[in-house]
mmCIF file of the protein (N, C-alpha, C, O) and its ligand, coordinates in Angstrom:
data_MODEL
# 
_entry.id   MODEL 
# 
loop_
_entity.id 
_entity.type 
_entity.pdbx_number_of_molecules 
1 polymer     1 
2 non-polymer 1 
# 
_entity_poly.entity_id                      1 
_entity_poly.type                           'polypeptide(L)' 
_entity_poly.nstd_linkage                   no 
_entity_poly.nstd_monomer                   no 
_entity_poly.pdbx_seq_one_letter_code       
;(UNK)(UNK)(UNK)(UNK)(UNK)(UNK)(UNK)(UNK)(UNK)(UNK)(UNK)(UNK)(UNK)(UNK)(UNK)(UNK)
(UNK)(UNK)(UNK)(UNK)(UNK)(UNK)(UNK)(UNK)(UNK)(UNK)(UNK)(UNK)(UNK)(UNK)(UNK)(UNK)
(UNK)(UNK)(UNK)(UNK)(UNK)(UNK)(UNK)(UNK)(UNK)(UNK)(UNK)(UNK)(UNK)(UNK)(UNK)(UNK)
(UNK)
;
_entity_poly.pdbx_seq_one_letter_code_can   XXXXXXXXXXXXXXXXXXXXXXXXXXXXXXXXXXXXXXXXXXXXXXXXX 
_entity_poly.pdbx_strand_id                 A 
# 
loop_
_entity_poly_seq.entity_id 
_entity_poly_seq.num 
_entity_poly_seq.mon_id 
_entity_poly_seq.hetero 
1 1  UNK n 
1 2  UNK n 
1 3  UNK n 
1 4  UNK n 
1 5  UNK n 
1 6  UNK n 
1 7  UNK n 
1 8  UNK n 
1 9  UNK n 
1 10 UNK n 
1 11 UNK n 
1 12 UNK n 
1 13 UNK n 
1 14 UNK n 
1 15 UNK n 
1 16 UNK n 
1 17 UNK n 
1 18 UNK n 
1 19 UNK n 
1 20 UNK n 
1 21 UNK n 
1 22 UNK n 
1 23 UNK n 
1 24 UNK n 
1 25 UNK n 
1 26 UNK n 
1 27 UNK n 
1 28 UNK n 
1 29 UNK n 
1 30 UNK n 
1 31 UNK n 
1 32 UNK n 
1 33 UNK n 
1 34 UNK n 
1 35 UNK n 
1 36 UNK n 
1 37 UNK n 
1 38 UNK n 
1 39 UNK n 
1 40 UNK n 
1 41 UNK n 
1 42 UNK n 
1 43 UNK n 
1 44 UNK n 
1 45 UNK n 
1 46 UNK n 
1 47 UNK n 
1 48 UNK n 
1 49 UNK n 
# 
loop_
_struct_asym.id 
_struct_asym.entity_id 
A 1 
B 2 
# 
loop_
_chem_comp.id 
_chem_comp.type 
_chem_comp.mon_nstd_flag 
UNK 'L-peptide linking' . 
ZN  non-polymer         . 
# 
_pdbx_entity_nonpoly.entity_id   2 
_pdbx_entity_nonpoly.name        ? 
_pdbx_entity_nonpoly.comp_id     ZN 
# 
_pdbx_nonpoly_scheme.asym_id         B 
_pdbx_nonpoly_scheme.entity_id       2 
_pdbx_nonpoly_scheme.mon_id          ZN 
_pdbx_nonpoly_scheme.ndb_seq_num     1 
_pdbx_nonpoly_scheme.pdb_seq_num     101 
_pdbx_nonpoly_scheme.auth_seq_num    101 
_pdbx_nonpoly_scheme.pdb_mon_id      ZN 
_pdbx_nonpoly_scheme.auth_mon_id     ZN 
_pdbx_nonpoly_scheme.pdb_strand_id   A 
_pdbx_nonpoly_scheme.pdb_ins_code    . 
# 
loop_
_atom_site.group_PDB 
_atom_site.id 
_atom_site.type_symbol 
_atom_site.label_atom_id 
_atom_site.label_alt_id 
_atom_site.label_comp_id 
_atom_site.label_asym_id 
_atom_site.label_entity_id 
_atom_site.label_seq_id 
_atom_site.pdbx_PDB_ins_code 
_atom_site.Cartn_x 
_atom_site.Cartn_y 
_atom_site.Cartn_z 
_atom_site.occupancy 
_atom_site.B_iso_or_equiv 
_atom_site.pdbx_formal_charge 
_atom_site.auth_seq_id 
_atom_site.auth_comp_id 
_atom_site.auth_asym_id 
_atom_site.auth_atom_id 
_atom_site.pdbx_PDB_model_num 
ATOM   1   N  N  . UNK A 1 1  ? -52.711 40.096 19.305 1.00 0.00 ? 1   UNK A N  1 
ATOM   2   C  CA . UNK A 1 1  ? -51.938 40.634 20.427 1.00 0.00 ? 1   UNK A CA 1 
ATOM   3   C  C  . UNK A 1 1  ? -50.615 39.898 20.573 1.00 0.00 ? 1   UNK A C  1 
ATOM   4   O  O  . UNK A 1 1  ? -50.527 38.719 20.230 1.00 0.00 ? 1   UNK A O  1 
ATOM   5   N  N  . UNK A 1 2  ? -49.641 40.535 21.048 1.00 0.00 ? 2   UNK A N  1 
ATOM   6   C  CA . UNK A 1 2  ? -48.405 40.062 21.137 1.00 0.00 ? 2   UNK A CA 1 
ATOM   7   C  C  . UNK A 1 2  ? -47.502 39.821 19.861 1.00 0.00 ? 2   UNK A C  1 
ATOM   8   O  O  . UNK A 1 2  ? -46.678 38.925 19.678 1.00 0.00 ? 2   UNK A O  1 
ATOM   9   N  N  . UNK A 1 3  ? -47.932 41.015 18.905 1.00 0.00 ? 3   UNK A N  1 
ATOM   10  C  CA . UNK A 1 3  ? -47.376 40.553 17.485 1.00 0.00 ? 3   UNK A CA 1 
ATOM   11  C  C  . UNK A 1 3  ? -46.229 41.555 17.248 1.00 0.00 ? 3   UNK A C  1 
ATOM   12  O  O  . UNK A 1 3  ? -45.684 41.799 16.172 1.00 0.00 ? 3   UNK A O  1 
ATOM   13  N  N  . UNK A 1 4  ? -45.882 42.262 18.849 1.00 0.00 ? 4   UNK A N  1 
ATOM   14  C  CA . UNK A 1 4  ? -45.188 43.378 18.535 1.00 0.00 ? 4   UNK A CA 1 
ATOM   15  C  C  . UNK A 1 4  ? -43.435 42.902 18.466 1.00 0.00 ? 4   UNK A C  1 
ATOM   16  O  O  . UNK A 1 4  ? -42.427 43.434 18.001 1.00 0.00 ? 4   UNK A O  1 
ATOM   17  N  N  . UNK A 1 5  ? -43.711 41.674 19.168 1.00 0.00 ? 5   UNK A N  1 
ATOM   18  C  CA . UNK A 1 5  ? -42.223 41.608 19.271 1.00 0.00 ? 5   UNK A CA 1 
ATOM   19  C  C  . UNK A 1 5  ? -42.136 40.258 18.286 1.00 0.00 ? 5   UNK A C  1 
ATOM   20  O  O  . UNK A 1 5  ? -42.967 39.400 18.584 1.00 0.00 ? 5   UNK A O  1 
ATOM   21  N  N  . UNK A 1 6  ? -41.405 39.987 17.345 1.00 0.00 ? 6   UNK A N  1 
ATOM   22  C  CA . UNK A 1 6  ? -41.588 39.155 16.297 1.00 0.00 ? 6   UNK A CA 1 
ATOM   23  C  C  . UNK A 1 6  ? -39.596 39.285 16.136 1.00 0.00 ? 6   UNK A C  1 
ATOM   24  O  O  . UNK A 1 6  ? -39.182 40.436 16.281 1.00 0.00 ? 6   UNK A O  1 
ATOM   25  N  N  . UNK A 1 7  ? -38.680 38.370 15.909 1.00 0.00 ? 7   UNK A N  1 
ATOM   26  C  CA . UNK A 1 7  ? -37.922 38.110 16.137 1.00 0.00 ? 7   UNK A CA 1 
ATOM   27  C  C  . UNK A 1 7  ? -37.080 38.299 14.689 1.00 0.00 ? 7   UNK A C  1 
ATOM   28  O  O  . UNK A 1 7  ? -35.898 38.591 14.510 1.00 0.00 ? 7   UNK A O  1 
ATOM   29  N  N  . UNK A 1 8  ? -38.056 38.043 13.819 1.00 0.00 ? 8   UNK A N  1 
ATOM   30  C  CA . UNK A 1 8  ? -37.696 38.079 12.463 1.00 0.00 ? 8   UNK A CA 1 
ATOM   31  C  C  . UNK A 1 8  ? -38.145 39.925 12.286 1.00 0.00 ? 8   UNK A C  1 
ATOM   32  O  O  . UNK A 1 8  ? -39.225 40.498 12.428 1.00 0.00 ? 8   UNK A O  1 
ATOM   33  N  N  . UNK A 1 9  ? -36.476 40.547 11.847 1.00 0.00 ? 9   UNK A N  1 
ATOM   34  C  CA . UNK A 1 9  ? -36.757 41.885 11.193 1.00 0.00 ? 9   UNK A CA 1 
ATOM   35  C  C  . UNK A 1 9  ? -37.037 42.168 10.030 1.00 0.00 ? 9   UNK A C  1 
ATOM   36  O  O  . UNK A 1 9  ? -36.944 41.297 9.164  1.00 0.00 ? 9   UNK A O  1 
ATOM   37  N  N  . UNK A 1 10 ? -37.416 43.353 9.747  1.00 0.00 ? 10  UNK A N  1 
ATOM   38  C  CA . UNK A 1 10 ? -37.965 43.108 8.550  1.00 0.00 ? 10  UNK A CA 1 
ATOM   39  C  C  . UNK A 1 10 ? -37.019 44.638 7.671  1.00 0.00 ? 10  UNK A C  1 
ATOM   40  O  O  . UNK A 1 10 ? -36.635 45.551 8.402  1.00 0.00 ? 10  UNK A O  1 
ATOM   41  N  N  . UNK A 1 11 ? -36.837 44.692 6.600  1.00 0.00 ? 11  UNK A N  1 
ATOM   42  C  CA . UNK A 1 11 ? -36.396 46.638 5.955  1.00 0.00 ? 11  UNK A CA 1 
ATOM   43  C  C  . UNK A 1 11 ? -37.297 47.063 6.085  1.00 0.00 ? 11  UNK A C  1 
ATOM   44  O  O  . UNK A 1 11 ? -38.362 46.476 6.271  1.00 0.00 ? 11  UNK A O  1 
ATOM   45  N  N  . UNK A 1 12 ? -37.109 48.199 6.022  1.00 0.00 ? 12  UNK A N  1 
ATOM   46  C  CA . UNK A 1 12 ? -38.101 49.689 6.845  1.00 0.00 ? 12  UNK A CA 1 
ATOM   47  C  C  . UNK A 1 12 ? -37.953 49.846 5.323  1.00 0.00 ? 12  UNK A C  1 
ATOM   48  O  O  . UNK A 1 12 ? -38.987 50.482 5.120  1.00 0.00 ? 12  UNK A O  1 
ATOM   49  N  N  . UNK A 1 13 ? -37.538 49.746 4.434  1.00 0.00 ? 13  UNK A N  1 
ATOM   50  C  CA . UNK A 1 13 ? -38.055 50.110 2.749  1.00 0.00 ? 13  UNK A CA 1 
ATOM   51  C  C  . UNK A 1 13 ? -38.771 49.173 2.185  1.00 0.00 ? 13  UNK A C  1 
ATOM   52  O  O  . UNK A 1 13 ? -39.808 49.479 1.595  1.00 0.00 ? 13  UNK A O  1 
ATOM   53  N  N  . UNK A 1 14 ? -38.328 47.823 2.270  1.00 0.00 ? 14  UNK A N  1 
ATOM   54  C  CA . UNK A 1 14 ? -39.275 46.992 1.333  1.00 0.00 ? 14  UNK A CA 1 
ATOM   55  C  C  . UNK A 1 14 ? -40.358 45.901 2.131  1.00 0.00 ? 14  UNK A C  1 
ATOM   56  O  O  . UNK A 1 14 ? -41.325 45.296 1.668  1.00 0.00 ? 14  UNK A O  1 
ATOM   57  N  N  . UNK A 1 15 ? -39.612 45.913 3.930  1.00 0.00 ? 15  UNK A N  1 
ATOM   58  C  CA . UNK A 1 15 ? -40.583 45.099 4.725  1.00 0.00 ? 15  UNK A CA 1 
ATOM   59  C  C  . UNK A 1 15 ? -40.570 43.415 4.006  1.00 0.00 ? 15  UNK A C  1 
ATOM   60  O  O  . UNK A 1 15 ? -41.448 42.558 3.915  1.00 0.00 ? 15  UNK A O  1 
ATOM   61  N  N  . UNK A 1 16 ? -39.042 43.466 3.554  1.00 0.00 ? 16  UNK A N  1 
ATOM   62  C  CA . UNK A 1 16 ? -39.121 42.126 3.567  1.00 0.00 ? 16  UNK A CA 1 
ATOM   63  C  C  . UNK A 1 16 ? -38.412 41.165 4.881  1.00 0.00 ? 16  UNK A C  1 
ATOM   64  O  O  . UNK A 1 16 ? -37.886 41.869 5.743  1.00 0.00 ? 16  UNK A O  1 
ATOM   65  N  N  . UNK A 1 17 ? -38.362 40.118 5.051  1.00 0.00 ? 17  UNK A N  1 
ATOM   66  C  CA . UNK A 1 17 ? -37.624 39.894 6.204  1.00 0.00 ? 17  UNK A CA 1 
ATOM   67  C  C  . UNK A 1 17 ? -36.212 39.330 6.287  1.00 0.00 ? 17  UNK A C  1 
ATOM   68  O  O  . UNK A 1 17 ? -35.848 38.512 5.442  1.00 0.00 ? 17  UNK A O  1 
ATOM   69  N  N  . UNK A 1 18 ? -35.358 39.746 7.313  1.00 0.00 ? 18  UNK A N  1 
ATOM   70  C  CA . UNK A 1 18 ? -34.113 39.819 6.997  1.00 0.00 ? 18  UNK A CA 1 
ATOM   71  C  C  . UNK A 1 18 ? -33.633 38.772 8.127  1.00 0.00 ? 18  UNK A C  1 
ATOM   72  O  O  . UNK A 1 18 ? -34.218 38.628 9.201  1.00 0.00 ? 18  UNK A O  1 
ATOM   73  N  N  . UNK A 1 19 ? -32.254 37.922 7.648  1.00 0.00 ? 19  UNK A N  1 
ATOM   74  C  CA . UNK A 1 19 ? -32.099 37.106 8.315  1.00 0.00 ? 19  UNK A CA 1 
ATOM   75  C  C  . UNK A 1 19 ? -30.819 37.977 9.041  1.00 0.00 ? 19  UNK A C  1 
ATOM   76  O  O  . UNK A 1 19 ? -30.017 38.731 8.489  1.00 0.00 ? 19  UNK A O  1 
ATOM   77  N  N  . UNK A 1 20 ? -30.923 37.598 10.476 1.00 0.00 ? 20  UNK A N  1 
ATOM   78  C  CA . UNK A 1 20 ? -29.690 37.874 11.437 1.00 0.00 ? 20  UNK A CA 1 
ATOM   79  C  C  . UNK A 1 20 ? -28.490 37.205 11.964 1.00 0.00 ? 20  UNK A C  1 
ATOM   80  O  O  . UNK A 1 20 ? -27.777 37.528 12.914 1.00 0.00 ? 20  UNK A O  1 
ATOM   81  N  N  . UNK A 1 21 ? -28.403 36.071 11.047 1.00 0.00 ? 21  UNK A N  1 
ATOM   82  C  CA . UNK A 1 21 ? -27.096 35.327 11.295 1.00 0.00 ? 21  UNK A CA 1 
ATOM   83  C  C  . UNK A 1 21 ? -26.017 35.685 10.565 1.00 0.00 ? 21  UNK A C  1 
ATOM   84  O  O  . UNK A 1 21 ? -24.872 35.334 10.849 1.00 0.00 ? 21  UNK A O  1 
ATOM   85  N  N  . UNK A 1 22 ? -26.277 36.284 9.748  1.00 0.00 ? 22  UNK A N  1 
ATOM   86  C  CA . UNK A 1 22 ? -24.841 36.260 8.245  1.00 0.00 ? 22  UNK A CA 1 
ATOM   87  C  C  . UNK A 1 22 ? -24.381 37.444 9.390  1.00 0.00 ? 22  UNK A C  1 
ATOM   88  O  O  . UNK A 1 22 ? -23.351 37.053 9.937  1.00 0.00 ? 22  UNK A O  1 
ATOM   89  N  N  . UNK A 1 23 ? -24.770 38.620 9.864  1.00 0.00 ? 23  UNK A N  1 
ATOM   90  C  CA . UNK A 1 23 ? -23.538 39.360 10.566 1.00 0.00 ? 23  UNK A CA 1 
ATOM   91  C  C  . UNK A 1 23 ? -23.813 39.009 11.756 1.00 0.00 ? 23  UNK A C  1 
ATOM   92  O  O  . UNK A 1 23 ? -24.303 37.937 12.109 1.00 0.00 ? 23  UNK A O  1 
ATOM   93  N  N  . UNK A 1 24 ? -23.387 40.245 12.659 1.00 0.00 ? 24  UNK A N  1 
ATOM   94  C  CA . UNK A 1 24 ? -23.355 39.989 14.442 1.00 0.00 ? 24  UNK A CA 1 
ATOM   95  C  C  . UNK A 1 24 ? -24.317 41.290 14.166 1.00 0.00 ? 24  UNK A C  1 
ATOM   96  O  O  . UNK A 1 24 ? -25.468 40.928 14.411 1.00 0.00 ? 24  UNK A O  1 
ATOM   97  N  N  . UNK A 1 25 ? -24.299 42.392 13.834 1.00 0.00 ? 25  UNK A N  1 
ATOM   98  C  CA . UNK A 1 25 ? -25.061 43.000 14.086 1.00 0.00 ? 25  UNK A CA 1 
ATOM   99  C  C  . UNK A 1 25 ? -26.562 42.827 13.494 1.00 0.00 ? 25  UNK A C  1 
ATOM   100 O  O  . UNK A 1 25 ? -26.829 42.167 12.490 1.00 0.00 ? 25  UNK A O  1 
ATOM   101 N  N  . UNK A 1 26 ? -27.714 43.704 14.484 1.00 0.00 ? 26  UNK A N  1 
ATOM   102 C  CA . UNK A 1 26 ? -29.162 43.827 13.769 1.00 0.00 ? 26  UNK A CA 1 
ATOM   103 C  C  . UNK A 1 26 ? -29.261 44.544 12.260 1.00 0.00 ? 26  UNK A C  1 
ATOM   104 O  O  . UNK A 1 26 ? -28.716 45.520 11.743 1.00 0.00 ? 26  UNK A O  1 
ATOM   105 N  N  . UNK A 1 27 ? -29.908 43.888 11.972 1.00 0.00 ? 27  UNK A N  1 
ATOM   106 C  CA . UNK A 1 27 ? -29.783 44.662 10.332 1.00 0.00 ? 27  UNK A CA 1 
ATOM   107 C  C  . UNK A 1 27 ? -31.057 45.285 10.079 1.00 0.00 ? 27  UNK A C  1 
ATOM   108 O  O  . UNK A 1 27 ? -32.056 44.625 10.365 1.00 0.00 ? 27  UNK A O  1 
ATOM   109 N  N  . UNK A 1 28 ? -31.181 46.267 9.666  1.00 0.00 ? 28  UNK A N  1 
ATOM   110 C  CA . UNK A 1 28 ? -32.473 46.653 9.740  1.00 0.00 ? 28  UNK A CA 1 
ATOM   111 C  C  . UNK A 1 28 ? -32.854 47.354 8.322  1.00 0.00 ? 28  UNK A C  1 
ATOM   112 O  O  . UNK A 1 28 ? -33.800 48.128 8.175  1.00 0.00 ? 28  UNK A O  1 
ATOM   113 N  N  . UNK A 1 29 ? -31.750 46.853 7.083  1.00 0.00 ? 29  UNK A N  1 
ATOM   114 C  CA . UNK A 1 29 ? -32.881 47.308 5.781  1.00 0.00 ? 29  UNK A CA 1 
ATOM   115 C  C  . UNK A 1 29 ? -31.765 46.019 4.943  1.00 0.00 ? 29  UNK A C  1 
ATOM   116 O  O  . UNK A 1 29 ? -30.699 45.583 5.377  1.00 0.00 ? 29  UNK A O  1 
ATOM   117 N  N  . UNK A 1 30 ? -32.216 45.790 4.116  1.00 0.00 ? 30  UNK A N  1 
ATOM   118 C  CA . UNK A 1 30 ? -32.156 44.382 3.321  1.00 0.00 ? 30  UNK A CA 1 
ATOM   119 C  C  . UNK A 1 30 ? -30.443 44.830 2.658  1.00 0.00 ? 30  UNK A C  1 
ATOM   120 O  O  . UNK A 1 30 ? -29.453 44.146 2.918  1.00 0.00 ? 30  UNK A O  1 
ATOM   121 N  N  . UNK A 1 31 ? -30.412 45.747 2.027  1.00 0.00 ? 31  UNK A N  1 
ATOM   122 C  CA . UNK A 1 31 ? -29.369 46.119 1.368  1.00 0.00 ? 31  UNK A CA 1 
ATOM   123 C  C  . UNK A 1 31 ? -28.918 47.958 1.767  1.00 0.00 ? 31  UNK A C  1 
ATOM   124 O  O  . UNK A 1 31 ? -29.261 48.762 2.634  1.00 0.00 ? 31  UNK A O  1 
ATOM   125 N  N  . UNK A 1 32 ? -28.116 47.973 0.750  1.00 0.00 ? 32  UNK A N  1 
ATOM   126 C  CA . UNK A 1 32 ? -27.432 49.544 1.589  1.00 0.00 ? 32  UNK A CA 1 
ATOM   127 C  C  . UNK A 1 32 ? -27.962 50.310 0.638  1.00 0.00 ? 32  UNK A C  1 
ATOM   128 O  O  . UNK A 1 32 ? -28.040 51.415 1.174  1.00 0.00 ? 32  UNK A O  1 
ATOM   129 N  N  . UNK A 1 33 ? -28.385 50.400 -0.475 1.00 0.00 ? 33  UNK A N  1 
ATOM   130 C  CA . UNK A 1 33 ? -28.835 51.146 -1.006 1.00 0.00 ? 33  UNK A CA 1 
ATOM   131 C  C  . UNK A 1 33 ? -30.766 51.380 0.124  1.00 0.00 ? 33  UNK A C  1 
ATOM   132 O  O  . UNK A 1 33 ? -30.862 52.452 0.721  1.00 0.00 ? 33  UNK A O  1 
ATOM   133 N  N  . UNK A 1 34 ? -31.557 50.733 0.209  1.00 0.00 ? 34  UNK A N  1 
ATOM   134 C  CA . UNK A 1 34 ? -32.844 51.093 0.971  1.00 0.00 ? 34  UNK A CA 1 
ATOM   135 C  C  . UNK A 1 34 ? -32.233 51.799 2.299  1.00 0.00 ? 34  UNK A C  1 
ATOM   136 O  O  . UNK A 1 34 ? -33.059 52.301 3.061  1.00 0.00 ? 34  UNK A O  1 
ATOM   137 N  N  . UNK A 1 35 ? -31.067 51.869 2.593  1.00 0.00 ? 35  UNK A N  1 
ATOM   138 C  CA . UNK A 1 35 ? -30.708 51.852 4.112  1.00 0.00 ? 35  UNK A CA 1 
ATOM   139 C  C  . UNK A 1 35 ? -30.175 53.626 3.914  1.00 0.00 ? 35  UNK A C  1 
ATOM   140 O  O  . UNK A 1 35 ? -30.309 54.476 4.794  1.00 0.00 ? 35  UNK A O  1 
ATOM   141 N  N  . UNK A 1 36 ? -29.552 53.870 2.513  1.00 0.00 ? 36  UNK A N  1 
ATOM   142 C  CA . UNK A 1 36 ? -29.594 54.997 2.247  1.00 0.00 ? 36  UNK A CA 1 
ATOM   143 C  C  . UNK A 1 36 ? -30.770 55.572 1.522  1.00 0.00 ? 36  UNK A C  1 
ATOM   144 O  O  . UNK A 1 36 ? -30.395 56.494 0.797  1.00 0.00 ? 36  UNK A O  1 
ATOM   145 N  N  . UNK A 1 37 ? -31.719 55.414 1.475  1.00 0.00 ? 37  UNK A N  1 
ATOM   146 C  CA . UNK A 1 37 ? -33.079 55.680 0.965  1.00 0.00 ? 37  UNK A CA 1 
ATOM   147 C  C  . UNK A 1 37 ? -33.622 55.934 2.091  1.00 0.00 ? 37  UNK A C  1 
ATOM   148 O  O  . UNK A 1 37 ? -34.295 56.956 1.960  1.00 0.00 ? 37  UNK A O  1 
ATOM   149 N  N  . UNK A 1 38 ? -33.687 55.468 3.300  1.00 0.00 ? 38  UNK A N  1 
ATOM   150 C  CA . UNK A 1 38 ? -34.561 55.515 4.155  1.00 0.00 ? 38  UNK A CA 1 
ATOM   151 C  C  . UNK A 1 38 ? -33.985 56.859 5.398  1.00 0.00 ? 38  UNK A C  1 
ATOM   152 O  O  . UNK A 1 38 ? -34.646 57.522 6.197  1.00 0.00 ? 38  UNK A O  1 
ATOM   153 N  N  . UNK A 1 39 ? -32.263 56.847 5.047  1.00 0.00 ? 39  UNK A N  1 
ATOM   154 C  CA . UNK A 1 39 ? -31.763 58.163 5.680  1.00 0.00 ? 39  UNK A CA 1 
ATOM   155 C  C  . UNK A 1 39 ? -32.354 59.479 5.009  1.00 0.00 ? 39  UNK A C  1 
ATOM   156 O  O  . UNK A 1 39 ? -32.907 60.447 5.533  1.00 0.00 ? 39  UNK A O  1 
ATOM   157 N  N  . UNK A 1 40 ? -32.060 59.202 3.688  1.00 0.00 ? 40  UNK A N  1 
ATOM   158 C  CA . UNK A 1 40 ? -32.314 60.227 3.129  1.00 0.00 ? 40  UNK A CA 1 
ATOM   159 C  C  . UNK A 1 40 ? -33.879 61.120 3.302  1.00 0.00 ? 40  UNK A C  1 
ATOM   160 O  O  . UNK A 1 40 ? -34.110 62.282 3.636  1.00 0.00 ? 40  UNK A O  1 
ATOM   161 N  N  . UNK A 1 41 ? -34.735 60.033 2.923  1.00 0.00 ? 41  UNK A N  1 
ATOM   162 C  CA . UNK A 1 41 ? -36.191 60.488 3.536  1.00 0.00 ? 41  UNK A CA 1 
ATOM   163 C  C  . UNK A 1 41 ? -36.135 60.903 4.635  1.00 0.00 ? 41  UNK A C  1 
ATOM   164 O  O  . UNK A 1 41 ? -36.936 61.805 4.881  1.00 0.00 ? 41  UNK A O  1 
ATOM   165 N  N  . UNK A 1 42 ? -35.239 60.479 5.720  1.00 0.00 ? 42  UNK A N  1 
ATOM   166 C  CA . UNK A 1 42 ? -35.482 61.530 7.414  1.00 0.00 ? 42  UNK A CA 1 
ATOM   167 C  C  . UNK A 1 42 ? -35.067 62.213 6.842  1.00 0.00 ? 42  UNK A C  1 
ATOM   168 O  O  . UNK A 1 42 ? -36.003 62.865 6.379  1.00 0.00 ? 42  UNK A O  1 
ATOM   169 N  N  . UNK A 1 43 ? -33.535 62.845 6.239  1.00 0.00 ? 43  UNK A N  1 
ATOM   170 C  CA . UNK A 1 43 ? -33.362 63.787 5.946  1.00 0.00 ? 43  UNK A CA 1 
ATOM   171 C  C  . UNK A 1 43 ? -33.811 64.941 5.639  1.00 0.00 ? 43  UNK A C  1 
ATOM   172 O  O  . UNK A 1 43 ? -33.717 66.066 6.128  1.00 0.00 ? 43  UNK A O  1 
ATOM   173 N  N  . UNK A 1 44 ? -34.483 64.335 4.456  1.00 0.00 ? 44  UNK A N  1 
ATOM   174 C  CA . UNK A 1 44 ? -35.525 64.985 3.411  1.00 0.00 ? 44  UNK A CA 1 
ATOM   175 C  C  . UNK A 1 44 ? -36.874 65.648 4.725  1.00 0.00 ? 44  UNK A C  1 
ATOM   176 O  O  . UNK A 1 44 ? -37.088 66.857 4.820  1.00 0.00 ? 44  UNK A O  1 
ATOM   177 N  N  . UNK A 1 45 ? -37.452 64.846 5.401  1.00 0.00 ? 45  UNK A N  1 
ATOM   178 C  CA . UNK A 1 45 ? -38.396 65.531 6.292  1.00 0.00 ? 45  UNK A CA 1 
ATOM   179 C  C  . UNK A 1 45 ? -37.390 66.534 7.109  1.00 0.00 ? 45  UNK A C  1 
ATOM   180 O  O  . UNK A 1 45 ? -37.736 67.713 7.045  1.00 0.00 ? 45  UNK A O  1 
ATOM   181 N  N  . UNK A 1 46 ? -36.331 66.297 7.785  1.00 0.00 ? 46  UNK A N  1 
ATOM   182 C  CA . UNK A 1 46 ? -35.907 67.117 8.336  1.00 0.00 ? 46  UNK A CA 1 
ATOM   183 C  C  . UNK A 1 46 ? -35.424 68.688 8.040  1.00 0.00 ? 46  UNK A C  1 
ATOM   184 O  O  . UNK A 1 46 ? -35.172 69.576 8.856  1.00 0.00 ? 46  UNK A O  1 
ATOM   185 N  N  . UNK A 1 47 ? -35.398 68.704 7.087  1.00 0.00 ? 47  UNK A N  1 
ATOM   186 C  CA . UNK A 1 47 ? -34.915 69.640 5.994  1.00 0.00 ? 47  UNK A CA 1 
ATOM   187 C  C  . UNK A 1 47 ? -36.166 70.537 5.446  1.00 0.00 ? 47  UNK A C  1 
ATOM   188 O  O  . UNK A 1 47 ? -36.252 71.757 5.591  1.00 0.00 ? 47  UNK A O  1 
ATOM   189 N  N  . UNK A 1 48 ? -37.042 69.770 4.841  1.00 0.00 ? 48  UNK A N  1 
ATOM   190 C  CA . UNK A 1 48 ? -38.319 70.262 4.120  1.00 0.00 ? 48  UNK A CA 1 
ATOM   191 C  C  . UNK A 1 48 ? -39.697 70.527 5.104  1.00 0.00 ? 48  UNK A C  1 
ATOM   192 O  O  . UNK A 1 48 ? -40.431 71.510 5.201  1.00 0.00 ? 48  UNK A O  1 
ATOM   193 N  N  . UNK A 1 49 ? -39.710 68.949 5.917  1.00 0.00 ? 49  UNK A N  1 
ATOM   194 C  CA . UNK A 1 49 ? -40.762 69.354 6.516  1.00 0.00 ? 49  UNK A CA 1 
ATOM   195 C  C  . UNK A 1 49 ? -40.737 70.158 7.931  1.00 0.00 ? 49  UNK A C  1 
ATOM   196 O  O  . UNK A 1 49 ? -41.791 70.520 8.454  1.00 0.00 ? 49  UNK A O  1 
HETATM 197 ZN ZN . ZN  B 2 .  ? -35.312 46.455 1.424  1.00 0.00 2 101 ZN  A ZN 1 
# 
């Protein structure tokens, strides 16, 4: 319990964990290529499914 809020983010593609100091903003996929992988899949559901 209480494991929901965890400070360290992680990519929504590879779920590794990402550090938040190198920018100002939250980063939420490791690199830009998973970050366009992971649009694309909404996409892709939005579209198909
Ligand atoms: Zn990643």
């Amino acid at each position: 319990m209480g494991e929901r809020q965890t400070r360290t983010r992680r990519c929504k593609q590879c779920h590794r964990p990402l550090g938040e100091r190198r920018w100002g903003r939250p980063k939420r996929f490791c690199t830009r290529w998973h970050r366009v992988r992971y649009w694309l899949e909404e996409l892709a559901e939005l579209v198909f499914g």
